[in-house]
VEXKOLVO-323540 format. One record per residue (C-alpha): residue number from 0; chain; x, y, z; residue in three letters. Coordinates in steps of 0.2 Angstrom, whole numbers. Example, Ala and Ser with C-alpha at 12.3 -4.5 7.8 and 13.67 -1.06 7.14 Angstrom:
2
     n   chain       u       v       w   res
     0       A      62     -22      39   ALA
     1       A      68      -5      36   SER
This chain:
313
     n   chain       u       v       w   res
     0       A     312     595     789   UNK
     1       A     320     576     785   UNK
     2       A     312     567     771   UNK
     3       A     304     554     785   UNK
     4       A     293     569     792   UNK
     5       A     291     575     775   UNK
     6       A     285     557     770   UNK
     7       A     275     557     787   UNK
     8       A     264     574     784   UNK
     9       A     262     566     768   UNK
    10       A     253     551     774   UNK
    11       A     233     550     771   UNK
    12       A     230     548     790   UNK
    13       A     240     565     794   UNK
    14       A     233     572     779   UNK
    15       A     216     567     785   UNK
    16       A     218     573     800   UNK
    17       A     224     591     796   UNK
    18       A     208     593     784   UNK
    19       A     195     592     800   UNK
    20       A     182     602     804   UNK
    21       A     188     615     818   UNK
    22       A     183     608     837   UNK
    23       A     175     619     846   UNK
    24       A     180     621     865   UNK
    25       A     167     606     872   UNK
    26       A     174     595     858   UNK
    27       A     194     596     861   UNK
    28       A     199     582     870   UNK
    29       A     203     584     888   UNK
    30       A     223     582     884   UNK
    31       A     222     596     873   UNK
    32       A     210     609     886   UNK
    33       A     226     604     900   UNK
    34       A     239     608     887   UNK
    35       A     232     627     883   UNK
    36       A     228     629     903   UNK
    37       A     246     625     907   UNK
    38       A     254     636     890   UNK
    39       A     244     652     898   UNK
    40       A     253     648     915   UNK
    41       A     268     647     906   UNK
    42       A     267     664     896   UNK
    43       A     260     671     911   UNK
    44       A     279     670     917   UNK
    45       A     288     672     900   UNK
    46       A     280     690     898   UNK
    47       A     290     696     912   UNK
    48       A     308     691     902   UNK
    49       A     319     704     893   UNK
    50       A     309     720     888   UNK
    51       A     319     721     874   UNK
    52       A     308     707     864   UNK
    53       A     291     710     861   UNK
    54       A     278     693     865   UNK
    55       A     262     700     859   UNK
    56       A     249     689     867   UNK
    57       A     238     694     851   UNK
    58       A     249     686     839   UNK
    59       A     252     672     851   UNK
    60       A     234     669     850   UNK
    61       A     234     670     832   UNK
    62       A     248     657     829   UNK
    63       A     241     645     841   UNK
    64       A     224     644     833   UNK
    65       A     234     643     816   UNK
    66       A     242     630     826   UNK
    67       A     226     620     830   UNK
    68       A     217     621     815   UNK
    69       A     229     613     805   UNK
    70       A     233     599     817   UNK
    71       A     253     605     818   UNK
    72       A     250     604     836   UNK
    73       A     251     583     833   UNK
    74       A     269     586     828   UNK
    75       A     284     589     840   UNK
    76       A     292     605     840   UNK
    77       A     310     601     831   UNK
    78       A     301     591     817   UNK
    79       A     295     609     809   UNK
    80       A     306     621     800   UNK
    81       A     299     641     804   UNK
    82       A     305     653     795   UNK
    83       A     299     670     799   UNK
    84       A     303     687     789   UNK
    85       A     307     706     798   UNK
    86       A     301     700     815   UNK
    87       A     301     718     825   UNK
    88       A     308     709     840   UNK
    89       A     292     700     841   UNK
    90       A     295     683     844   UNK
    91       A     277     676     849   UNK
    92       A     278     664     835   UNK
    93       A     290     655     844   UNK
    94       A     281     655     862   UNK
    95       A     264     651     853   UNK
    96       A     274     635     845   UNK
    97       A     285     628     860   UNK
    98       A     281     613     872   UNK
    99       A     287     613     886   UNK
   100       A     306     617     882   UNK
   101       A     303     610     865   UNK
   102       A     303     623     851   UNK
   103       A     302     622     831   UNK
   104       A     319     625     820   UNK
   105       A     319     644     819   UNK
   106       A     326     655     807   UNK
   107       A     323     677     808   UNK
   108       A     326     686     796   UNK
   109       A     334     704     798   UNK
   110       A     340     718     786   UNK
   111       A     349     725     798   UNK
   112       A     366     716     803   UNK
   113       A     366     723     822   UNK
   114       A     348     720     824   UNK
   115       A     350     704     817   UNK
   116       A     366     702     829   UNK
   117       A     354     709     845   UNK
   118       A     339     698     841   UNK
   119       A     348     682     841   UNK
   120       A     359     688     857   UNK
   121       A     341     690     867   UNK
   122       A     329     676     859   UNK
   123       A     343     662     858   UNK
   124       A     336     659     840   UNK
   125       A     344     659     823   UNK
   126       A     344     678     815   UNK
   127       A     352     680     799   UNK
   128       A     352     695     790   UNK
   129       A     347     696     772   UNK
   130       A     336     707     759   UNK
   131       A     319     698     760   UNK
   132       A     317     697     743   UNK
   133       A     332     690     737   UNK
   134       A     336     679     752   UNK
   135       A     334     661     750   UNK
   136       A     341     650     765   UNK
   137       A     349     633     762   UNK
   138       A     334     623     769   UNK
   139       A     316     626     765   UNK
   140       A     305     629     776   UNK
   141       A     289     620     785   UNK
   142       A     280     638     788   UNK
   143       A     287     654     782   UNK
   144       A     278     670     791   UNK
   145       A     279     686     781   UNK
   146       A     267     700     789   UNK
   147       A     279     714     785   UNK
   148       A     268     721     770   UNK
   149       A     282     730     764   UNK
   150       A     290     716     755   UNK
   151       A     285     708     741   UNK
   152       A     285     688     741   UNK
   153       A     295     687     727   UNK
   154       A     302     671     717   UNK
   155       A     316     670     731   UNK
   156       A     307     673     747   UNK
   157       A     293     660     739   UNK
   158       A     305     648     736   UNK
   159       A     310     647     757   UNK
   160       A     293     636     759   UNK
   161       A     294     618     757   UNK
   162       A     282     608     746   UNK
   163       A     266     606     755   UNK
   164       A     273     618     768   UNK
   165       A     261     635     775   UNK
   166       A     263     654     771   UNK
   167       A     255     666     782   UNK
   168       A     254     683     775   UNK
   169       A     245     699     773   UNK
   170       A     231     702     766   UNK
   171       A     241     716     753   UNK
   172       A     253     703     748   UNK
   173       A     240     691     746   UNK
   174       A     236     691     729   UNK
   175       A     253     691     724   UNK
   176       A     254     673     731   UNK
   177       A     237     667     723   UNK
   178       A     243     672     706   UNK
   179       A     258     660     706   UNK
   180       A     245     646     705   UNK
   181       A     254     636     718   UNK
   182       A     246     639     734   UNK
   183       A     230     634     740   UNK
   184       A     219     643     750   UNK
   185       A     217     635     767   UNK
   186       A     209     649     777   UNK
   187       A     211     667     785   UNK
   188       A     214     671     804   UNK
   189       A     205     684     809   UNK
   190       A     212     696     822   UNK
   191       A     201     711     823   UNK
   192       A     187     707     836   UNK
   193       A     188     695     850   UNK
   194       A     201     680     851   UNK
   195       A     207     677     835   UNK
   196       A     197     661     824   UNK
   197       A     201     652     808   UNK
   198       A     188     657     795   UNK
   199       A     189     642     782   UNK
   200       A     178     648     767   UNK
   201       A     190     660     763   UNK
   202       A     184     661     744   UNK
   203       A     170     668     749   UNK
   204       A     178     683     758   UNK
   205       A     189     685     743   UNK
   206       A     173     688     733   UNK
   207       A     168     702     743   UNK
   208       A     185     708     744   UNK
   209       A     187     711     726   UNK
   210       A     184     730     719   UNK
   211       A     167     731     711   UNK
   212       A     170     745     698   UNK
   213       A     178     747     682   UNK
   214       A     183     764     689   UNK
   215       A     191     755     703   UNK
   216       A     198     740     689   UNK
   217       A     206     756     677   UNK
   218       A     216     764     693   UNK
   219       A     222     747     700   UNK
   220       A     241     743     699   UNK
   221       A     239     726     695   UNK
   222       A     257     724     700   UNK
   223       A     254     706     711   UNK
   224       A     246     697     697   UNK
   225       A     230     703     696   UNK
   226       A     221     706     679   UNK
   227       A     221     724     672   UNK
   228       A     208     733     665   UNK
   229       A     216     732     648   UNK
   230       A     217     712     648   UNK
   231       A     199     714     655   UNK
   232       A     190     722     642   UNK
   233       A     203     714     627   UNK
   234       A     196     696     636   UNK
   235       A     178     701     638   UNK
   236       A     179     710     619   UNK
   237       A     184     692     612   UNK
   238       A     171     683     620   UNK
   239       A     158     694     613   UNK
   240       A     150     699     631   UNK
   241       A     145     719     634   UNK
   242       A     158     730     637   UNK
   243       A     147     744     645   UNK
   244       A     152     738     661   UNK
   245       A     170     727     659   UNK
   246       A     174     721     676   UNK
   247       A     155     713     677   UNK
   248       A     157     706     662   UNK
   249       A     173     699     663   UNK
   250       A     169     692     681   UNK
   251       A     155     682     670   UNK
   252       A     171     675     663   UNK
   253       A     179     669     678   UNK
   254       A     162     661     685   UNK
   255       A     162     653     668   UNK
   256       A     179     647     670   UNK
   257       A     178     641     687   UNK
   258       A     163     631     681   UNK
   259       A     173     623     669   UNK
   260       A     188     618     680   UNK
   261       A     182     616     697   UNK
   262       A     198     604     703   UNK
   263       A     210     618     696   UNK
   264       A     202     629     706   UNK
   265       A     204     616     721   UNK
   266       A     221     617     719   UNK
   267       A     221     637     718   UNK
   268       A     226     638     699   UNK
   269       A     220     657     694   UNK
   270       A     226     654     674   UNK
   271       A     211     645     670   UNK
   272       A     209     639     652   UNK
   273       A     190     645     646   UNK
   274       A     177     638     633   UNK
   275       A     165     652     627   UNK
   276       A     151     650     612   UNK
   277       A     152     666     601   UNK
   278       A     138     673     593   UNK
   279       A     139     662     577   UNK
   280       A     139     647     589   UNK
   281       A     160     644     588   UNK
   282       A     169     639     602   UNK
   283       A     181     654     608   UNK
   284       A     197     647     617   UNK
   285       A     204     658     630   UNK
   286       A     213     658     645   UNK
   287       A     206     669     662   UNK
   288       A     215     676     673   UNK
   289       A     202     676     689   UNK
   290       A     212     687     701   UNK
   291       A     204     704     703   UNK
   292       A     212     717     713   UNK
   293       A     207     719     730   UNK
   294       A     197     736     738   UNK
   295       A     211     747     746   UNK
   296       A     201     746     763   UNK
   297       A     201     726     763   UNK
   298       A     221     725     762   UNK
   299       A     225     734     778   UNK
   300       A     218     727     793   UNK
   301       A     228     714     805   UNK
   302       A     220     699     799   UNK
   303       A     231     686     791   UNK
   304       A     229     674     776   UNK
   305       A     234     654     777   UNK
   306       A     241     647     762   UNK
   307       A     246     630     757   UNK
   308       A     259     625     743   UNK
   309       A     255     610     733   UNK
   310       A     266     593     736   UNK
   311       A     271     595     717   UNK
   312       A     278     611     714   UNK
């Protein structure tokens, strides 16, 4: 995206604008209720195209409510930069994103060079082929979609999205991406159920995501980040709380440390520095690391997690 559409996402209005509340369906404007009516219409006919590319409706609905939420729907097509990793021949992202013949700056990603060459054949779209996790293009991009949860966002692949541009992953890589500090938490799209819906207060899900055990804390990997059970205990040891139960103690820690930097936490930091009176009444310095690992069960699912990188990073 050109630095004036960087500068224009920037602005206070657009900013202001992408941070509302969600409209329910009485509340969109009558423009917007004519626009979906006439997309269906046009899926309706796009389904019947090639075989070979999947258009799952599911997904479609998913990206446009992703879509809506955030107000990207206010911007034409071309001004946003997609970059989408290990598609499976599904290219709903770039039904769900078009208007009219209008349709973002696309770019798939494929490990397979005659995949790759096929894909790009069928979808008229830019496919480059590429390991996932080393591959960074020559542009950033405004979105970047990673739903395969076999690759890790690495370094490279996190450095494909812009400053202040959207990640939409898994809920397996999740983590991975809170414990770089640099992405806030904007929301998850649940899939399961119904239509798809944004669900905002994503901390709170997180909460009750997180493993609950120090049974479960002792056979974690801990490979995307997370605290292990070793830092746990060394962290709640030197703050002089109970170590019959580690993980409840230490999550004391992390309550105590949110407390103490609530706009850090805003911003999605997870390294949060920590003030905690001993039992002589000194003040202990320490610094928290508040991501837990997550319950095996909560990180399969289809449901898909929006993050958003800071304008500074």
């Amino acid at each position: 995206m050109g630095a004036s559409v960087q500068k224009q996402l920037c602005t206070p209005d657009i900013l202001s604008r992408m941070f509302m509340p969600k409209m329910g369906a009485m509340e969109r404007p009558d423009g917007e209720d004519t626009e979906e009516a006439r997309f269906a219409e046009e899926l309706e006919r796009d389904l019947k195209t090639d075989p070979y590319l999947k258009v799952h409706q599911s997904d479609i609905k998913a990206f446009r409510a992703f879509r809506r939420e955030f107000k990207l729907n206010r911007f034409e097509p071309e001004e946003l930069n997609i970059y989408v990793i290990h598609p499976d021949r599904n290219v709903a992202i770039s039904r769900a994103f078009r208007k009219g013949d209008s349709i973002p700056h696309f770019t798939f990603l494929e490990d397979s060079g005659s995949e790759a060459r096929m894909l790009e054949k069928k979808s008229g779209l830019t496919v480059v082929k590429g390991k996932a996790e080393r591959h960074e293009n020559p542009e950033k991009s405004d979105i970047v979609v990673l739903l395969d949860e076999n690759v890790r966002p690495t370094r490279h692949l996190l450095g494909n999205v812009e400053a202040g541009g959207w990640l939409l992953c898994r809920m397996k890589n999740a983590n991975a991406v809170r414990s770089t500090g640099k992405y806030e938490l904007m929301g998850v799209i649940e899939k399961e159920g119904g239509a798809p819906r944004i669900e905002r207060r994503a901390h709170d899900l997180w909460k009750k995501a997180e493993i609950t055990s120090d049974e479960e804390l002792q056979s974690a990997s801990a490979e995307s980040g997370e605290v292990s059970y070793a830092e746990a205990r060394e962290a709640v040891e030197k703050a002089g709380l109970s170590t019959k139960n580690v993980l409840e103690s230490y999550k004391k820690l992390i309550q105590m440390a949110e407390e103490q930097n609530a706009s850090r936490v805003a911003m999605g930091e997870t390294q949060l520095p920590c003030t905690v009176e001993g039992k002589n009444g000194e003040s202990i310095e320490m610094v928290v690391n508040t991501v837990i690992p997550l319950k095996e069960a909560e990180q399969n699912g289809e449901n898909i997690v929006v993050f958003k990188k800071h304008e500074t990073v």
